[in-house]
N, C-alpha and C positions, 0 to 999 in steps of 0.2 A: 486468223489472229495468232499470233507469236505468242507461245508462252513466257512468262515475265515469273522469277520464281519469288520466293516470297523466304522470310527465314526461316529453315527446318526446325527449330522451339524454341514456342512459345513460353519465355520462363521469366518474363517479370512478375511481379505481382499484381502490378497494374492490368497486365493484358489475362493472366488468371481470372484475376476478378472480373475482368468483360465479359469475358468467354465463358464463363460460368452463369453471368446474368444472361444471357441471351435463351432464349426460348426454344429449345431444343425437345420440347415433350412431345411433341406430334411425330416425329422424326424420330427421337429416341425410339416411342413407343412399336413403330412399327418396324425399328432393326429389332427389337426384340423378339417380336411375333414372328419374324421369318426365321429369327436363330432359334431359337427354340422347338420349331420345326425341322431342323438343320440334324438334330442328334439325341440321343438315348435321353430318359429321365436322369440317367446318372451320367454325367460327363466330367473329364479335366477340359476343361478351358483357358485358353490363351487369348487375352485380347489386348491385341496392340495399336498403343498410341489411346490408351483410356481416357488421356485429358482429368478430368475431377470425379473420375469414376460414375457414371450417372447411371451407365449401360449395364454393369456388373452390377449394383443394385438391384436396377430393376429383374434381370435376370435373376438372380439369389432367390428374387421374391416369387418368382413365377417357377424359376426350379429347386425343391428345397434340396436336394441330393446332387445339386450342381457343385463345384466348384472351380476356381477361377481364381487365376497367375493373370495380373495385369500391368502392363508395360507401358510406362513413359521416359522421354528425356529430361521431361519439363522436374524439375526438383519443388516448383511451386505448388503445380499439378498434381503430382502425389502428396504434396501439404494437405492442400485443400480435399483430393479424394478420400486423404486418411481421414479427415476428420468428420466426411459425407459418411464413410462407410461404418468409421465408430459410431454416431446415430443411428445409422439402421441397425448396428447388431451383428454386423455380419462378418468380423473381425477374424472369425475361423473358418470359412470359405471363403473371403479373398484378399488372398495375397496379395501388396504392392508390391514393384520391383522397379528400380532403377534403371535401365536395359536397354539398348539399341537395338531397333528392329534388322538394321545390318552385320549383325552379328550377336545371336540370341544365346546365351548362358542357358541354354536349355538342351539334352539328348535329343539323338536322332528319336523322332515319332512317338514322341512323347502325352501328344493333345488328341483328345477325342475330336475335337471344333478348334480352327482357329478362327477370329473373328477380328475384323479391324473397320473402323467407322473413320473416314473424312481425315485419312494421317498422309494417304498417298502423295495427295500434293504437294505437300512439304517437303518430300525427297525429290532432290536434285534430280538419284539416277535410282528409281524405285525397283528395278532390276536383281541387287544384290537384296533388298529385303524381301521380295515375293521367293527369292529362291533360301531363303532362309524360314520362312514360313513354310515353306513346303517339306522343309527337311524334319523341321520338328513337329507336320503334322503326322497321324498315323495314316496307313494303308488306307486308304476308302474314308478316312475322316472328313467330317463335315467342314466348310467353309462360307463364308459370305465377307463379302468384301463390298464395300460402297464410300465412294466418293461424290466431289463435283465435279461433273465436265464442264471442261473448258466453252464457253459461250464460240461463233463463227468471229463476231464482229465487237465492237463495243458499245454498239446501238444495242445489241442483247444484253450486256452485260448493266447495262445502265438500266433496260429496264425489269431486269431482276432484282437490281437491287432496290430499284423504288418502288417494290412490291412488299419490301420489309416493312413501310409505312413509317409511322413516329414512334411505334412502340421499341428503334436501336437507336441508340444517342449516335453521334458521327465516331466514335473511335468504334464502336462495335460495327457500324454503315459500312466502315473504310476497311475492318478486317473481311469482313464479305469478302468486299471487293477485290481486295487481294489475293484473296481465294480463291475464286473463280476465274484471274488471269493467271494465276500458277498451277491450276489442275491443267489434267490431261484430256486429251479429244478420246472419243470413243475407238476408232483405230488404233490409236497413240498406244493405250492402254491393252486395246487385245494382245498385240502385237507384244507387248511387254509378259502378259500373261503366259503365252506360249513360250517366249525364250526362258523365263523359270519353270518350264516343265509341266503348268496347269494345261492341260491337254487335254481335250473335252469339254474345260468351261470356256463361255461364251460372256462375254460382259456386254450390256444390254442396257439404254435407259431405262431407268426406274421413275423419270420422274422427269420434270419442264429443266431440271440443273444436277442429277444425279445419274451416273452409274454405279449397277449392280452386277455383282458375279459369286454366284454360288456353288456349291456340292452339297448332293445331302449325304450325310455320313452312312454310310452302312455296318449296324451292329455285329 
């Protein structure tokens, strides 16, 4: 199946607020649990394409000596994430920032961790941003990276998506949907990995509609 791309951000308010109602705790909770594995008690963290910030929360809470520089295009997205993250309190460990992951305002090797959750897709040509993630991670820093891969056919793609059930109205149904014809095939993707210099990682299903690619950081 031909990949079909979808728009690189999400910045209405409408699609905000979808994307933010959608039930993402099962999924969040277990990017957490492997990044946090990933690097020291005390890390700088970069995570891009945060969306409503859910990720850098939950991390703050689980690392108290974490901190964490979080990257969107969406100006909604970081509305919404500021006002998640003034609730929790955590207003002095993470930074918002307005920021292209193709050309990051950040020094060379800067991040203890970089982390990015389900942003892949959305880039046309995700080539210029993995090799910008890699510049400003440090030597031997931790990494994980996880998308959706692309279904073979659209007999799969149809029935992943009626696995969501009743509990996504049709706009949030049809963002799925679009999502999973714009991400990348697991080749697609290695292949990508390696022209930005990750050499060594391996990206690997995680999951019946996910790949995963990791580093664990070394202190």
């Amino acid at each position: 199946m031909k990949r079909v791309l979808e728009p690189e951000v999400m910045d209405t308010w409408e699609e905000t607020i979808a994307y933010d109602a959608m039930d993402f705790t099962e999924v969040n909770q277990a990017f957490v649990e492997e990044a946090i594995a990933l690097s020291s008690d005390c890390a700088t963290v970069l995570d891009v394409g945060t969306g409503p910030a859910r990720i850098p929360i939950l991390l703050c809470q689980r690392r108290p000596r974490w901190t964490i520089t979080a990257i969107d295009l969406s100006h909604n997205m970081l509305k919404l994430g500021a006002t998640h993250v003034a609730k929790a309190e955590l207003g002095d460990r993470i930074r918002l920032d307005y920021a292209d992951a193709k050309s990051l305002p950040y020094a060379d090797a800067s991040f203890d961790l970089v982390i990015s959750n389900s942003i892949i897709h959305h880039l046309e040509d995700p080539l210029p941003g993995l090799q910008e993630l890699r510049r400003v991670l440090k030597p031997q820093g931790g990494l994980l990276l996880r998308d959706l891969v692309r279904p073979d056919n659209l007999t799969e793609v149809e029935r992943l998506v009626q696995q969501l059930g009743s509990d996504y109205d049709p706009h949030q149904t049809q963002l799925f949907q679009d999502s999973l014809c714009a991400a990348f095939s697991l080749s697609e993707i290695q292949q990508i990995l390696e022209q930005a210099g990750f050499t060594g990682i391996s990206a690997y299903l995680s999951s019946d509609r996910h790949w995963t690619a990791k580093q664990v950081g070394q202190a």
